[in-house]
C-alpha positions, 0 to 999 in steps of 0.5 A: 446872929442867933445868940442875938436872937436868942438874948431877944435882940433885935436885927436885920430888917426888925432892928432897921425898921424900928430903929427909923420908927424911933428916930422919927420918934425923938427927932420930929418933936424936937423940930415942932418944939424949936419951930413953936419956940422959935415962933410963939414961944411956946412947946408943942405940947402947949400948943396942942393944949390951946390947940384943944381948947381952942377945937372945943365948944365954947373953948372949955374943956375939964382939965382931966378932959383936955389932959387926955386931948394933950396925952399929958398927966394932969400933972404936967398939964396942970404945970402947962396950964399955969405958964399959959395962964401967966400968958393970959391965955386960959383961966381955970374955973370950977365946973359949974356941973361938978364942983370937984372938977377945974374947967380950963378956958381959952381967952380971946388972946389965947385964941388970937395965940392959936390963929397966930401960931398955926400956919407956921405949925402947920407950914413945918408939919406938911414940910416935915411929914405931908410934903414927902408922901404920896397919896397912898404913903399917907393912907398907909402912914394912917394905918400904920399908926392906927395899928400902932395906937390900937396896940398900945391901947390894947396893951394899957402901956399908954395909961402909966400916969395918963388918962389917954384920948384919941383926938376927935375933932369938934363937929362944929 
């Protein structure tokens, strides 16, 4: 066990630890992306883009904006942004304030989308995660992952390609 230590391995009560870390990880967005599928017919990620959108003043975010709520590259936003657009879910318009800047803009049915796929969303995420903890597993849960976030920030590893926000509910 030393040489695995030594190689810089992991073991013991560190590999367990993120060993479950990892497998929630990779499993829970597999689960949210099937419910939504199954649902609406849209991924995660692109209901965290209407989801944004539909959370800001006047549903209008810029794209590089809305990139960080999505914690996307423009790029792949850009691509999400497109199918949504096919839908007749958002529109894209130049920023009136900055002409090099692309506003995306949540319709009234991209809207009518989020109201419609929310309790079901919703309804998985409490069965997945909020329905097995307690009361303090969930303020630690919050700690823990704020740490987790703080240090990734702290690191820059989130930046590689992304232009990273943390989501601030509107105050509306």
């Amino acid at each position: 066990m030393e040489d695995a230590v030594a190689a810089g391995e992991l073991e013991g009560e560190e590999l367990e630890t993120w060993a479950a870390l990892a497998t929630v990880l990779e499993w829970l967005p597999v689960a949210l992306d099937a419910q939504l599928q199954a649902d609406a017919g849209i991924t995660h990620f692109e209901y965290g883009v209407l989801y944004a959108l539909a959370q800001a003043s006047e549903g209008t975010l810029r794209m590089s904006v809305l990139a960080g709520y999505a914690n996307g590259t423009l790029s792949r936003l850009s691509r999400a942004v497109t199918r949504l657009e096919r839908r007749g879910w958002v529109r894209r318009a130049p920023d009136p304030a900055d002409g090099r800047a692309t506003l995306a803009i949540l319709t009234e049915e991209g809207r009518e989308m989020v109201r419609m796929a929310t309790p079901g969303h919703v309804d998985t995420v409490r069965r997945l995660v909020l329905d097995r903890l307690s009361r303090s597993q969930a303020r630690q849960l919050r700690a823990i992952t704020g740490r987790l976030t703080q240090g990734i920030e702290e690191d820059g590893a989130h930046e590689a390609g992304v232009v990273a926000r943390r989501w601030e509910p509107s105050a509306d």
